[in-house]
MARSETOR-805261 format. One record per residue (C-alpha): residue in one letter; x, z, y. Coordinates in steps of 0.001 Angstrom, whole numbers, plus 500000, padded with zeros to 6 digits. Layout:
// residues N
aXZY;...
// end
This chain:
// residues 601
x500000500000500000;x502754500571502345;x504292497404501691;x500926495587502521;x500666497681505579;x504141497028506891;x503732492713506732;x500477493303509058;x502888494389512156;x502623492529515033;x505164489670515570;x506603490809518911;x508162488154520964;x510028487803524386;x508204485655526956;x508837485813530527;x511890488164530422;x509541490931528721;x508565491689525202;x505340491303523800;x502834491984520549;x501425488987519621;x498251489151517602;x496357486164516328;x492366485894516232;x490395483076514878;x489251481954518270;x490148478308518153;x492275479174515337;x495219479748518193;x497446482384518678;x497308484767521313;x499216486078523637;x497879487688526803;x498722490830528987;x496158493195529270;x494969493013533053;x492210494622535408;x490060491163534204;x490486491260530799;x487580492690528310;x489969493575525838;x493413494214525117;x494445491435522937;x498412492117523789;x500226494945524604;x503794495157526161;x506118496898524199;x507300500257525931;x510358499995523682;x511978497717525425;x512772497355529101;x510140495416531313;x510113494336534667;x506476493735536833;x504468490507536679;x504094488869539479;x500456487927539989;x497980487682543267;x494502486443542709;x496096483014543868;x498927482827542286;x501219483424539061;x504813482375538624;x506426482238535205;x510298481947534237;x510803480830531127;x513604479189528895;x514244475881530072;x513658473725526796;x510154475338526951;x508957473380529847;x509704469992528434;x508067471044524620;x505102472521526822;x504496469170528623;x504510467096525504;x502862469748522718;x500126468541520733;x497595471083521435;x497947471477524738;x495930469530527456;x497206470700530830;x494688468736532426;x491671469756530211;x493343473296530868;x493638473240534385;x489607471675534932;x488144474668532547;x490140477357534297;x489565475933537867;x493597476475538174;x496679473836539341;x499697474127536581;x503222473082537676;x505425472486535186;x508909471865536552;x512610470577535023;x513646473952535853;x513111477486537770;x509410478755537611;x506632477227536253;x503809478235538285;x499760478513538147;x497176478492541033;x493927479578541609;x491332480960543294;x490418483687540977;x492643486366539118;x490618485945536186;x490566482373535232;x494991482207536144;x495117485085533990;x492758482730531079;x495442479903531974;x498587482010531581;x497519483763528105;x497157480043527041;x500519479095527968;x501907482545526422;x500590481578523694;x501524477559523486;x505127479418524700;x504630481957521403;x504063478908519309;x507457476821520500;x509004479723520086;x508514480420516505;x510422476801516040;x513737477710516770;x516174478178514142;x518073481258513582;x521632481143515068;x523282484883515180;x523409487334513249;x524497491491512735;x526787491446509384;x529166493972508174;x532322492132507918;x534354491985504018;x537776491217505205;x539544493883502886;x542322491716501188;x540612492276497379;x537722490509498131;x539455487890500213;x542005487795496587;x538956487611494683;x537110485304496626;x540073483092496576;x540263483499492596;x536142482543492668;x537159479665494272;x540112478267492051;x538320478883489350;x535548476700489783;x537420473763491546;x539561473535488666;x537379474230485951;x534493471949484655;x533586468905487213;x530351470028488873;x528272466842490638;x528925467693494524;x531310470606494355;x534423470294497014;x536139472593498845;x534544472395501965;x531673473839500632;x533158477351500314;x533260479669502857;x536239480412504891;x538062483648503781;x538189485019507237;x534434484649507679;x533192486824504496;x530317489076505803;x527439490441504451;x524861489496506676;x521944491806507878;x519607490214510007;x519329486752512079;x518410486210515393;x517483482898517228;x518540484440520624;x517942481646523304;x519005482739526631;x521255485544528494;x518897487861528686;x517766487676524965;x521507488144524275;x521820490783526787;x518946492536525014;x520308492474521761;x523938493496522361;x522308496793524397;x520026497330520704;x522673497146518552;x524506499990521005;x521768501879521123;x521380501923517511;x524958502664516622;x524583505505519097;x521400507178518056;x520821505840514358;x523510505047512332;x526411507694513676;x524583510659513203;x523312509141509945;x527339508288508835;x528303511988510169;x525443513297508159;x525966511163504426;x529789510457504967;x530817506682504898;x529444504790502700;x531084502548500102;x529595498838498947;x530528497259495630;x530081493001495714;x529904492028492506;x527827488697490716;x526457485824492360;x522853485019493165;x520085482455495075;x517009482944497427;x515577480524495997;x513072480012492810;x513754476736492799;x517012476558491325;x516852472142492034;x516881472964495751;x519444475885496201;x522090475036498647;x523034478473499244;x524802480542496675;x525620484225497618;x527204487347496515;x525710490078495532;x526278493792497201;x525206497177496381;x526242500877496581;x529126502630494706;x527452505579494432;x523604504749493124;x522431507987494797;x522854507185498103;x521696503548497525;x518087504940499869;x520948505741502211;x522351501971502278;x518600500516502560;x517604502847504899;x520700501781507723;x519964497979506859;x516149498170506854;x516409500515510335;x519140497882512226;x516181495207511146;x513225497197512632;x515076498026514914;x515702494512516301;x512459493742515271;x510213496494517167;x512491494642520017;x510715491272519744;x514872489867518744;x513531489056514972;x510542486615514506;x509917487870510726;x509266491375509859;x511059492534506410;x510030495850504225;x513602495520502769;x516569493840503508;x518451492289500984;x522497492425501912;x524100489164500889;x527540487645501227;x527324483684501395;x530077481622499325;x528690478389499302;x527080476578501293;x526642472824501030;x526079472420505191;x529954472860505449;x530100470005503435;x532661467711504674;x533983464170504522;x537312465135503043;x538863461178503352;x538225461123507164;x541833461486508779;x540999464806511295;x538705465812508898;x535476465755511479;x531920466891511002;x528813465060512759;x527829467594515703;x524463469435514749;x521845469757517603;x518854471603518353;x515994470522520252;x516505473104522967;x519391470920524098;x518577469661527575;x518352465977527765;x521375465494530502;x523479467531527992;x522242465127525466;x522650461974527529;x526492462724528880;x527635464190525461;x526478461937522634;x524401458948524000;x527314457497527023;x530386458802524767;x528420456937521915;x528947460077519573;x526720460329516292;x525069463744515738;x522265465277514016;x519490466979515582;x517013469551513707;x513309470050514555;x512362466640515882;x509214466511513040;x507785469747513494;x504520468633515895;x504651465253514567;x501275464136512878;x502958462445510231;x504813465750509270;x501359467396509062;x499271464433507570;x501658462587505570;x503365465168503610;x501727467453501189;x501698471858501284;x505363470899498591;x506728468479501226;x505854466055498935;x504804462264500322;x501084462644500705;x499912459469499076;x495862460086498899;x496317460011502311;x498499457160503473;x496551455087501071;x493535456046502500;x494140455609506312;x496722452168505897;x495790450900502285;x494577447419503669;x498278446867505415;x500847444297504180;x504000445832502977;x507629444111502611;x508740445636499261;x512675445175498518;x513808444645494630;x516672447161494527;x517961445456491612;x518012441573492475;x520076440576494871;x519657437738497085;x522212436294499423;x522921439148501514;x520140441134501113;x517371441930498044;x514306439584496647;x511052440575498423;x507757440167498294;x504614441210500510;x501878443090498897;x498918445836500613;x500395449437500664;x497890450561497990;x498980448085495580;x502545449621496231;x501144452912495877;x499326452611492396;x501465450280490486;x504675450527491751;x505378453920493168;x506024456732490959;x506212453598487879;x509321454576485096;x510837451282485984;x514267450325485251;x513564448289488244;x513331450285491688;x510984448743494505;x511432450131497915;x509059449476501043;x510620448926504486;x510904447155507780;x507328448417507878;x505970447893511582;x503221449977511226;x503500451100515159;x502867447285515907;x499510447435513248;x498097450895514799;x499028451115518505;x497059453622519196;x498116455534515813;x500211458464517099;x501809459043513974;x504801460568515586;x506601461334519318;x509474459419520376;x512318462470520882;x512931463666524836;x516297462346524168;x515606458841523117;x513320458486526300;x515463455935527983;x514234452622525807;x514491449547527601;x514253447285524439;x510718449073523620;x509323448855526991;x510074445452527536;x507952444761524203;x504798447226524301;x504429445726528307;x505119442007527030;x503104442887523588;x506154440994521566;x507421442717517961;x510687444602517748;x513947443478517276;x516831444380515270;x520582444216515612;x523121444528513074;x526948443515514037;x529178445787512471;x531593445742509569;x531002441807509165;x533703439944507183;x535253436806508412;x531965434106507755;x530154436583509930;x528141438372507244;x527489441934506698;x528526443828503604;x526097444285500766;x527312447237500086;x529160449382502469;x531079451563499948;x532746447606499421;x534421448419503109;x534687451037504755;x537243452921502807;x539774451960505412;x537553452739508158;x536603455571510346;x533159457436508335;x531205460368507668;x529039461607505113;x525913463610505989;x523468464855503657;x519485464392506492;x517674467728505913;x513595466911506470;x512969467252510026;x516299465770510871;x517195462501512936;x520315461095512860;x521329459440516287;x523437456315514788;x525429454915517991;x526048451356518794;x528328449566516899;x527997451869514099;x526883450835510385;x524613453509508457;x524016453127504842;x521370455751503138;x520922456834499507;x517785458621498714;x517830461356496990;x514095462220496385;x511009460625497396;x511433459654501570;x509411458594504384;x511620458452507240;x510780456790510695;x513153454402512099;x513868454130515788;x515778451216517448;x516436451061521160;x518470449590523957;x519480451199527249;x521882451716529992;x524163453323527597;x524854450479525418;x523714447131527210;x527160445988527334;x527253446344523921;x524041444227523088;x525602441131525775;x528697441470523638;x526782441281520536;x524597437972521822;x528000436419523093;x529914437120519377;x526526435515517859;x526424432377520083;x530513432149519408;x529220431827515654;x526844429064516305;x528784426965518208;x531152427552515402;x529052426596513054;x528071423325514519;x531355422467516076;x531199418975514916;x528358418423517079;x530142419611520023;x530168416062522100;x526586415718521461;x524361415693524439;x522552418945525256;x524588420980522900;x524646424067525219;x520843423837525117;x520684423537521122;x523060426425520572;x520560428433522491;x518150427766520601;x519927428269517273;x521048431697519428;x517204432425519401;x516509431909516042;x519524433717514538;x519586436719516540;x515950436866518257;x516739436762522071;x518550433655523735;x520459433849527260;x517292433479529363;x515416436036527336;x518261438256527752;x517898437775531487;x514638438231531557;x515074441089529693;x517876442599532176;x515234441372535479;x511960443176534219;x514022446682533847;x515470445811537375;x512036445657538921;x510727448558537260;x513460450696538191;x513126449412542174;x509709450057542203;x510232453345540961;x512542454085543819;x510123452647546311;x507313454855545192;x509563457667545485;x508247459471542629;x508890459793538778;x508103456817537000;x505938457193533622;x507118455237530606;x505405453711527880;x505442456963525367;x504720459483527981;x507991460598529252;x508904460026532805;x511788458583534449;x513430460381537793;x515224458893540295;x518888459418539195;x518198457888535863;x516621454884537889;x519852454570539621;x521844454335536520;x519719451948535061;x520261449578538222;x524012450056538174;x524217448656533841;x522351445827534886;x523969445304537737;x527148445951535483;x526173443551532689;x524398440794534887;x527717440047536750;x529785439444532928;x526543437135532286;x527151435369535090;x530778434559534841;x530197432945531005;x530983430025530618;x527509428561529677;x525775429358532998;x526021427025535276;x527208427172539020;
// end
């Protein structure tokens, strides 16, 4: 009974610099998060007087908030939330800004304070996203268990082959901890908060606790998984207990108090009856490309990242990195994948049965590429999918986006905003295109396989977690083995950060037609025909491409003329300075267009 008790706490939570109970009721099956006010009937929230709070700010006109930055872009494109159908049934004006304090307006106490408990909880509901990234361990550097550890290690590297073991996998000796509790801790204060509750609990818990029992000693002995499903483990840790079995309630009750502790805080999302001490060993997310000459590890992002951070870092250095969380309020995460994660096939043949598929033959190839044939997505479904087949069929270059327009099946990420190619096409209603110029061999053609050649080239190997996208920059080759059943969502774009590349890409393209029809050189109009071989090879000819380069142009002026943030085709808006380096590429990449040799004076 006290077990059942304990997992009904509260979740408490920092918003707005304070810390909060959050309790959920089935009104619009939404969480809740409000303050209890003068206005309010009841108190659905209570601060929590263990930690330190400072006053709200509120007048019956207004109500300013300061929140973590990321916030404000997740609340402005969250699924559930309608600022505008919020703002007309609360009578109130919401400003969301880039940054500093997102503010509410009003004429009446009572409906900003209806507003604000809505985005508390909307806040409450982002918040719960984040991933854990500290921790409070009890470090295991004595030099036995780093010897031992060592030992552990030999042992298995040199012993029987195991499928995927290497020994970047293992922990690093000087890291051994056994961890207590994990925080996702996403701004100063939050860190300030929990550096001042781990003091105070040294000072008034666990001392006079040690000076009462005497130190106690841990034994780590065996290995072990959290996991019951032994086909998806990629953790595998130590196990720890107590020398001493009697004062093993002494042990649990230190670990179990540091976690409340944190916990009655609002600095740990999930409430645990009993911690479980654990040393990790191996973990297969330190898994590195060993052949790779400085030995480098694709950069893993979260979605707090600011999109400037984003842009200067990874998209202009054209840097590959993986980012976690982009799925989570996608309707295809929710629709198309079944309670096990599993591809929810009732459903996607239900809702895009009737669609013509391009299905690959894994097993035949032809020229470059595989056999195909087009069939409807249910016939896929039912007598191909799933089918113990010593030949494997797999569906893609599905344009289902072009099919259901209005379908939204998924958001295009904050950080892949800037998408000339795409906004070009949905204004000029034109299909997608795709580009692929890398790793070709000398008649221009792209491997079949890229394990055939890249073994003297510059690589990585990542292992794409679900909810992960994998930012592939220009110029780069990917190749992708599937390792269970996958949807994944493919993205293509152009923009200021890589236009040069795409003009370099049309130029090497129209060098290999005029090479292939050299002999035809002295024919007349053999500029002309080359363009139009240009066209049909690689989808966009010179004037396309200018036309291309002049529509972004004029959007981008206009923008500036209005003086105000332009919106773009998937909802996220375009400011001013972005504008400006959108002008300068073109202006950039027009001027090498110009000086070809194919345009005329």
């Amino acid at each position: 009974m006290k077990r059942a008790l304990a997992s009904c706490k509260p979740t408490k939570m920092w918003i707005d610099g304070k810390c909060f109970e959050i309790r959920r009721f089935q009104k619009k099956n939404k969480k809740v998060a409000t303050e209890s006010t003068k206005t309010d009937s009841c108190e659905k929230y209570q601060i929590n007087t263990n930690a330190e709070v400072s006053a709200v700010f509120i007048t019956p006109t207004f109500f300013s908030i300061l929140s973590f930055r990321p916030y404000y872009t997740k609340l402005s494109n969250f699924p559930h939330l309608d600022l505008k159908l919020l703002e007309d049934s609360t009578n109130t004006n919401i400003s969301i800004p880039v940054s500093g304090n997102l503010v509410i307006t009003g004429e009446s106490e009572e409906k900003i304070s209806e507003a604000r408990d809505e985005i508390h909880s909307i806040i409450g509901e982002i918040r719960d996203q984040y991933m854990a990234m500290q921790f409070v361990s009890i470090p295991t550097l004595s030099d036995e268990i780093i010897e031992n550890f060592a030992k552990f290690k030999k042992d298995i590297l040199n012993g029987d082959k195991i499928e995927g073991m290497e020994e970047s996998i293992f922990q690093s000796p000087q890291k051994l901890h056994l961890t207590i509790v994990v925080f996702a801790l996403l701004d100063d204060h939050e860190k300030s908060e929990a550096t001042k509750a781990l003091q105070d609990y040294k000072n008034t818990i666990l001392d006079p606790l040690i000076k009462k029992t005497g130190p106690l000693k841990i034994k780590i002995f065996g290995i072990d998984c959290m996991s019951e499903n032994l086909k998806k483990v990629d953790v595998l840790y130590a196990k720890a207990s107590i020398v001493d079995e009697n004062e093993e309630s002494n042990l649990q009750k230190i670990v179990n108090g540091l976690s409340d502790h944190f916990y009655e805080r609002g600095l740990v999302r999930k409430y645990q009856d009993n911690v479980k001490l654990h040393m990790t060993l191996i973990n297969t997310k330190y898994r590195k490309n060993m052949n790779s000459p400085k030995k480098k590890r694709v950069p893993v992002i979260n979605t707090e990242l600011s999109y400037n951070d984003f842009f200067k870092n990874y998209l202009q250095c054209n840097i590959p990195c993986i980012i976690k969380n982009v799925t989570l309020n996608w309707e295809a995460h929710s629709k198309w994948l079944t309670d096990k994660n599993k591809p929810n096939l009732n459903y996607l043949r239900n809702k895009y049965g009737t669609c013509d598929v391009t299905v690959y033959d894994c097993n035949e190839r032809y020229f470059n590429s595989q056999q195909t044939e087009i069939c409807k997505l249910e016939t896929y479904l039912d007598t191909i999918w799933g089918v113990d087949s010593p030949k494997l069929k797999y569906l893609k270059d599905w344009h289902l986006k072009n099919t259901y327009k209005e379908d939204n099946f998924y958001q295009v990420p904050i950080y892949f905003a800037s998408d000339w190619l795409n906004e070009f096409l949905v204004e000029n209603s034109e299909d997608d295109y795709r580009e692929e110029n890398v790793l070709r061999d000398a008649l221009n053609n792209l491997p079949y396989d890229i394990t055939q050649t890249y073994c003297d080239k510059k690589h990585f190997e990542v292992i794409q977690n679900p909810g992960e996208a994998i930012f592939v920059p220009s110029g780069w080759y990917h190749q992708v083995w599937n390792l269970e059943d996958t949807i994944s969502i493919n993205h293509n774009w152009v923009n200021g950060c890589n236009i040069d590349k795409m003009w370099d890409a049309i130029k090497n393209n129209l060098n290999h037609v005029k090479k292939e029809i050299e002999d035809c050189k002295d024919m007349e109009a053999f500029l002309s025909h080359c363009q139009v071989m240009l066209n049909a090879s690689f989808g966009m000819d010179f004037l396309k491409f200018y036309d291309f380069l002049e529509f972004i142009a004029l959007k981008r002026l206009s923008l500036l003329q209005k003086r105000s943030d332009g919106m773009l085709f998937h909802g996220h808006t375009l400011g001013a300075n972005h504008a400006l380096f959108d002008l300068q590429a073109v202006k950039s990449v027009l001027e090498k267009f110009h000086q070809h040799c194919d345009i005329p004076e």
